[in-house]
N, CA, C and O atoms as a GROMACS GRO file, in nm:
protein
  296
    1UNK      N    1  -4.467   7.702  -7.616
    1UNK     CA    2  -4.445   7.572  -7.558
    1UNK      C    3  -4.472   7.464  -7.662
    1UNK      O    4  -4.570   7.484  -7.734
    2UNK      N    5  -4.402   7.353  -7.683
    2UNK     CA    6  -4.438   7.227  -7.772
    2UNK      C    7  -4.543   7.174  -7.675
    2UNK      O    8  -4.590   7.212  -7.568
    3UNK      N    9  -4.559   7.087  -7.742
    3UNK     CA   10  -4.681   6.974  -7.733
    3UNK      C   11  -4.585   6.896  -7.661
    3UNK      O   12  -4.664   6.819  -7.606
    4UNK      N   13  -4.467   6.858  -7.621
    4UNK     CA   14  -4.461   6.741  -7.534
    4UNK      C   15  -4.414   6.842  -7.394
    4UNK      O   16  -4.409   6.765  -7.298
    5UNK      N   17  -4.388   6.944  -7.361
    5UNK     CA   18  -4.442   7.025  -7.202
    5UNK      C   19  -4.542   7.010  -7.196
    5UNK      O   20  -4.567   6.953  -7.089
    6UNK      N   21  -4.690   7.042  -7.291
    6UNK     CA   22  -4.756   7.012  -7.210
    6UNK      C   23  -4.855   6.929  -7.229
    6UNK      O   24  -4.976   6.934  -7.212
    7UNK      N   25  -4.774   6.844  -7.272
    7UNK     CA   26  -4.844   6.692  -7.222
    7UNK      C   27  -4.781   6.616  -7.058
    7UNK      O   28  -4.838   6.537  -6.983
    8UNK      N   29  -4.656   6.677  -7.049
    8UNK     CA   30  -4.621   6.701  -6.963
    8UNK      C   31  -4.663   6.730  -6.831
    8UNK      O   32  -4.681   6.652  -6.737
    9UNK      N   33  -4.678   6.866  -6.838
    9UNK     CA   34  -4.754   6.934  -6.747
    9UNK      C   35  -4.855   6.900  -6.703
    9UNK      O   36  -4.864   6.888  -6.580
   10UNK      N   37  -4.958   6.874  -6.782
   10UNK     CA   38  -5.050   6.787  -6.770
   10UNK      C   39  -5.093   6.662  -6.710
   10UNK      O   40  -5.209   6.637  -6.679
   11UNK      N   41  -4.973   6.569  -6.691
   11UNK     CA   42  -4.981   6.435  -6.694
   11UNK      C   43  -4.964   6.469  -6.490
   11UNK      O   44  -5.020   6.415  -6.395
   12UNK      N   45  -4.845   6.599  -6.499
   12UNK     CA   46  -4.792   6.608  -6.358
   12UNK      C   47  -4.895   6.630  -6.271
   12UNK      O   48  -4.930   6.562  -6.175
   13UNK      N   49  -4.955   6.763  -6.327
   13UNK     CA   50  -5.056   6.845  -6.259
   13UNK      C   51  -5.174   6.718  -6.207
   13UNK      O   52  -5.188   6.688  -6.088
   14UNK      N   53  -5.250   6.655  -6.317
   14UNK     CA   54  -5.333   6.508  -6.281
   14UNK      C   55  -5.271   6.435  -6.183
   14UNK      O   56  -5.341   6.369  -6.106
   15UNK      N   57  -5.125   6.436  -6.170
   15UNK     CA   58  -5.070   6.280  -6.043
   15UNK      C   59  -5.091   6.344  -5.907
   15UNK      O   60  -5.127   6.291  -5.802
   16UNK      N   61  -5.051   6.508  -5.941
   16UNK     CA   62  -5.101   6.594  -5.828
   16UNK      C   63  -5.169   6.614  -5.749
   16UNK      O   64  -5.160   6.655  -5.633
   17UNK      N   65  -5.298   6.566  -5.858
   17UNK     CA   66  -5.425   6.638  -5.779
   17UNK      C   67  -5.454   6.506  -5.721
   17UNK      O   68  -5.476   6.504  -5.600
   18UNK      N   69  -5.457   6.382  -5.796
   18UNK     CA   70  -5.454   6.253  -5.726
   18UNK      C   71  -5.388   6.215  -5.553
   18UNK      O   72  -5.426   6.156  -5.452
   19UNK      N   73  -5.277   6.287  -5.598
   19UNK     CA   74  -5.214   6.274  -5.452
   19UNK      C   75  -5.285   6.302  -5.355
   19UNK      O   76  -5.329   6.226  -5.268
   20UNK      N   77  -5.309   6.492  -5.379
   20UNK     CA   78  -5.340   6.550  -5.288
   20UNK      C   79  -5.474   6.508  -5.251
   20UNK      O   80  -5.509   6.540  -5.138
   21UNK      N   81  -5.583   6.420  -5.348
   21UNK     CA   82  -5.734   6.423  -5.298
   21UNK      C   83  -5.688   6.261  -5.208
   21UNK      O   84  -5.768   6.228  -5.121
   22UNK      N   85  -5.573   6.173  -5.228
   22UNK     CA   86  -5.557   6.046  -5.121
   22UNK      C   87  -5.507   6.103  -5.034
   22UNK      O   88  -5.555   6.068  -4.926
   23UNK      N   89  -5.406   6.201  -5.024
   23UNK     CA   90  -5.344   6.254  -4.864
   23UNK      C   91  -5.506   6.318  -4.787
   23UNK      O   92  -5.551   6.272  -4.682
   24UNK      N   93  -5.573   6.426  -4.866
   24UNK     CA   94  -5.705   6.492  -4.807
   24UNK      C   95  -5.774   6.333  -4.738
   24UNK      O   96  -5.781   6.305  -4.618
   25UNK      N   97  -5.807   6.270  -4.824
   25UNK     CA   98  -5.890   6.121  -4.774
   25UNK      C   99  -5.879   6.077  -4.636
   25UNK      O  100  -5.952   6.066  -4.538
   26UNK      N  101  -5.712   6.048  -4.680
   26UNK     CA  102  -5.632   5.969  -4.537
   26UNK      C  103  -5.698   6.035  -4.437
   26UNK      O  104  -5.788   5.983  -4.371
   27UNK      N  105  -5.652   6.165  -4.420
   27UNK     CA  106  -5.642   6.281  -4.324
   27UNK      C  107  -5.802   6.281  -4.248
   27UNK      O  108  -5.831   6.281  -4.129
   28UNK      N  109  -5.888   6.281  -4.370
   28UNK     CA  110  -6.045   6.283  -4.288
   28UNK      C  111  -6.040   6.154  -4.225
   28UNK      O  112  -6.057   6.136  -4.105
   29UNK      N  113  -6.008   6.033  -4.338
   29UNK     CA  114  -6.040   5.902  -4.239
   29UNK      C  115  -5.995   5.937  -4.134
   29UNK      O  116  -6.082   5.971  -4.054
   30UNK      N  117  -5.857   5.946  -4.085
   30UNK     CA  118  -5.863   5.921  -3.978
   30UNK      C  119  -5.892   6.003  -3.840
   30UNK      O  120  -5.906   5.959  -3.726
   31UNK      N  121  -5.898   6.128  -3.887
   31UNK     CA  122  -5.997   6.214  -3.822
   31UNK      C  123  -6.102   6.195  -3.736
   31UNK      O  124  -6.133   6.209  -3.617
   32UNK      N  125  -6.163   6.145  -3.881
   32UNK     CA  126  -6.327   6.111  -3.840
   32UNK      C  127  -6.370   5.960  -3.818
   32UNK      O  128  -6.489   5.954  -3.789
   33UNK      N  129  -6.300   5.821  -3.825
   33UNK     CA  130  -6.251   5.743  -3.829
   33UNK      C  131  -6.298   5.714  -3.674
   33UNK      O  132  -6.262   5.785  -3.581
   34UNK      N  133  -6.401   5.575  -3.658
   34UNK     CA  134  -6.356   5.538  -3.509
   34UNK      C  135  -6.255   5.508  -3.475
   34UNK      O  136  -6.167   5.470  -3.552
   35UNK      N  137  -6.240   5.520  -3.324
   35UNK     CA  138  -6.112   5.452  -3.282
   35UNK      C  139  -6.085   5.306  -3.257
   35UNK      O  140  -6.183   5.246  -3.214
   36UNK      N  141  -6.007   5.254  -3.270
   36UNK     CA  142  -6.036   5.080  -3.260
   36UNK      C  143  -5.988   5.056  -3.132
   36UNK      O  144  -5.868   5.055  -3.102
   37UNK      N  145  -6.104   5.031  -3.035
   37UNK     CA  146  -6.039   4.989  -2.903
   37UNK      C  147  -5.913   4.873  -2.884
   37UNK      O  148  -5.859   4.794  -2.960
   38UNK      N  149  -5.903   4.896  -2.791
   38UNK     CA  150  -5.748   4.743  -2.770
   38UNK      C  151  -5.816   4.675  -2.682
   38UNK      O  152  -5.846   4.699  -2.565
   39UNK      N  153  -5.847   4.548  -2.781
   39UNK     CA  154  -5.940   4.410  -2.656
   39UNK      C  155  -5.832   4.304  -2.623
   39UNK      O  156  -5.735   4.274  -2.693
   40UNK      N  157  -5.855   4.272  -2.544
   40UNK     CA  158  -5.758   4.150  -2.508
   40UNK      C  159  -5.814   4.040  -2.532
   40UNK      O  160  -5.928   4.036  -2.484
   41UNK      N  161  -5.791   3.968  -2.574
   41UNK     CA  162  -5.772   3.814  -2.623
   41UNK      C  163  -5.776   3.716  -2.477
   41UNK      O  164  -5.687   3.708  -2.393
   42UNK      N  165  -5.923   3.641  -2.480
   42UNK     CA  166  -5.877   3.535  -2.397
   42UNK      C  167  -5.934   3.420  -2.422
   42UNK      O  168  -6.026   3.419  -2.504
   43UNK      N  169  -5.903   3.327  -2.374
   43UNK     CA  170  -5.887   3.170  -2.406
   43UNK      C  171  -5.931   3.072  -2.257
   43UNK      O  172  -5.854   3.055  -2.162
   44UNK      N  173  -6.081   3.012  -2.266
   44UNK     CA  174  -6.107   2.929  -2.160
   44UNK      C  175  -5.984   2.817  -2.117
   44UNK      O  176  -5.879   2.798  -2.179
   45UNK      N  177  -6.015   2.770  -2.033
   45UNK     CA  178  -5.920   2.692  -1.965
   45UNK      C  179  -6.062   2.599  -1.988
   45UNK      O  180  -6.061   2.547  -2.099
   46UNK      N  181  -6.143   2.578  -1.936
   46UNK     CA  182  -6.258   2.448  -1.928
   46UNK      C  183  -6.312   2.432  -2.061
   46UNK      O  184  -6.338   2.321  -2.106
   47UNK      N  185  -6.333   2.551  -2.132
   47UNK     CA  186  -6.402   2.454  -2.240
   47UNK      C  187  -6.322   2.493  -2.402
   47UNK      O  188  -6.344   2.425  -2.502
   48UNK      N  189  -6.231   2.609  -2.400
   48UNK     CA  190  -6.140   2.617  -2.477
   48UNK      C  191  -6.168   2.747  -2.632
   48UNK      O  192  -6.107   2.771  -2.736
   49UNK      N  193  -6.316   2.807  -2.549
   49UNK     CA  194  -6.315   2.924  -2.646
   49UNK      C  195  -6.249   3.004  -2.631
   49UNK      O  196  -6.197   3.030  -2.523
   50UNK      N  197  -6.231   3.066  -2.740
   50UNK     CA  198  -6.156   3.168  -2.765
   50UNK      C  199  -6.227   3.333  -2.796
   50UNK      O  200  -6.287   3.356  -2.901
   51UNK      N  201  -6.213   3.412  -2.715
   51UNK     CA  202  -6.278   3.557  -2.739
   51UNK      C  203  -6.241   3.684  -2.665
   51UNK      O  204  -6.196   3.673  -2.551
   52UNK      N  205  -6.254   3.783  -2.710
   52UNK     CA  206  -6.185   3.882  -2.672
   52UNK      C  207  -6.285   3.971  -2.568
   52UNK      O  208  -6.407   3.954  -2.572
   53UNK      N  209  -6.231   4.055  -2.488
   53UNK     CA  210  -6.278   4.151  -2.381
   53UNK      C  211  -6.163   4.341  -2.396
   53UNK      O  212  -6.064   4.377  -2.460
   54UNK      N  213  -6.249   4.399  -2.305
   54UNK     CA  214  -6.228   4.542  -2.327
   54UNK      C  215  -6.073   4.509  -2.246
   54UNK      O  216  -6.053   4.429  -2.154
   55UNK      N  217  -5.967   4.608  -2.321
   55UNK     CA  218  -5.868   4.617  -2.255
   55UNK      C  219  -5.784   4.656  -2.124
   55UNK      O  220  -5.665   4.634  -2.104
   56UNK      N  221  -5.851   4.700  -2.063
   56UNK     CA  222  -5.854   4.699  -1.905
   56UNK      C  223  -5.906   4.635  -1.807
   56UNK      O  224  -5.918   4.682  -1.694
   57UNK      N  225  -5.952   4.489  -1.851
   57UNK     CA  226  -5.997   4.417  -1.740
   57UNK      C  227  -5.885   4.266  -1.756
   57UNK      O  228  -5.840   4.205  -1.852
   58UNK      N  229  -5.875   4.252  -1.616
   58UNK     CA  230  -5.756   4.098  -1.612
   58UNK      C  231  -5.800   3.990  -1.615
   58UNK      O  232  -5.729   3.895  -1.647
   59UNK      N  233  -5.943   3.973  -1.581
   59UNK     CA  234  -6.016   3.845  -1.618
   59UNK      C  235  -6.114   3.866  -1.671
   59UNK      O  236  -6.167   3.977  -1.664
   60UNK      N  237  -6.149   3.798  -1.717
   60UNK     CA  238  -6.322   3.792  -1.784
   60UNK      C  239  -6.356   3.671  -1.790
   60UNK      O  240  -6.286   3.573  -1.766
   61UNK      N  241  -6.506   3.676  -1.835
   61UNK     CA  242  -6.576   3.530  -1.792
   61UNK      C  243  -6.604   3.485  -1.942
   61UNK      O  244  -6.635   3.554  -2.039
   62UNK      N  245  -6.581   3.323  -1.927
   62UNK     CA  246  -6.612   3.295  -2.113
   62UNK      C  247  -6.806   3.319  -2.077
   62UNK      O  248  -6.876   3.330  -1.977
   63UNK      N  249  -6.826   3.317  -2.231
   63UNK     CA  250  -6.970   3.346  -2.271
   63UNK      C  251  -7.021   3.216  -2.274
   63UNK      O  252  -7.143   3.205  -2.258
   64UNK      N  253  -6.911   3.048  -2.304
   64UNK     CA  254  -6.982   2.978  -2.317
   64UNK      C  255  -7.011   2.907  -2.180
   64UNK      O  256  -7.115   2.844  -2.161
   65UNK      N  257  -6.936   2.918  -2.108
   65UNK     CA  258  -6.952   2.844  -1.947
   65UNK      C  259  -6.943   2.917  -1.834
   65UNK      O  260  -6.970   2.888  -1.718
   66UNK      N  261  -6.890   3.041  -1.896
   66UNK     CA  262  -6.936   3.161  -1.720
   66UNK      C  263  -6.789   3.106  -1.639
   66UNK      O  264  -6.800   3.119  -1.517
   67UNK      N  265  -6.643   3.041  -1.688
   67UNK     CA  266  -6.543   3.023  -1.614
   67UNK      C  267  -6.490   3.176  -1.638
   67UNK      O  268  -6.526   3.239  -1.737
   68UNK      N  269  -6.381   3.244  -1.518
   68UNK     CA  270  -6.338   3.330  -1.509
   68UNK      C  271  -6.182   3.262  -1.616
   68UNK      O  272  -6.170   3.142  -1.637
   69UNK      N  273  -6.077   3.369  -1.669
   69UNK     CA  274  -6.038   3.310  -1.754
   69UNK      C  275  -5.907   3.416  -1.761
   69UNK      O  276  -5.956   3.529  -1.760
   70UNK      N  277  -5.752   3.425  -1.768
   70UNK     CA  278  -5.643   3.533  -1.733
   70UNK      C  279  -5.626   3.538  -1.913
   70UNK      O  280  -5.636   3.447  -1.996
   71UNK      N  281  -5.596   3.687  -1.928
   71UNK     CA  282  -5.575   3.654  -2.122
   71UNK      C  283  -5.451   3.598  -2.141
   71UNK      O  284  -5.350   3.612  -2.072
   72UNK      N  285  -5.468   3.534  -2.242
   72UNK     CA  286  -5.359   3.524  -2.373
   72UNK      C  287  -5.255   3.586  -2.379
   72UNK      O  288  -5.271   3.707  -2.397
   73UNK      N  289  -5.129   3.544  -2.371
   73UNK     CA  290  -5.029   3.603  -2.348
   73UNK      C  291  -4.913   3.531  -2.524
   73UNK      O  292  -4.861   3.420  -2.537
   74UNK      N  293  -4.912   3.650  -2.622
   74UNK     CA  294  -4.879   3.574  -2.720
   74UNK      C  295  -4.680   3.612  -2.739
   74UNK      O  296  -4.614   3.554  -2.826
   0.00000   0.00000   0.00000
């Protein structure tokens, strides 16, 4: 073999192993990876904060005035 196969070879085999240790990575992240709940977004009507709640509820109460409050519809 010359010297430019395997410099070659070399250069391939390294992009390789690179790959394969970011595909392995991905794969655990997201594995093992919390899950990111889906919050809903809502927006006072009385005093105009803005904050999110667990995704299965239709109203929630703001934190700063205790008004009940329908989410954000974007």
């Amino acid at each position: 073999m010359s010297n430019d196969w395997l410099i070659i070879l070399y250069v391939a085999f390294a992009l390789g192993a690179i790959c394969a240790i970011g595909i392995a990575s991905e794969l655990r992240r997201r594995h093992f990876g919390p899950a990111h709940p889906e919050d809903t977004v809502f927006r006072c009507a009385k005093c105009g904060n803005v904050y999110t709640d667990d995704g299965d509820v239709e109203r929630s109460r703001c934190s700063q005035c205790g008004k009940l409050n329908e989410p954000m519809i974007f």
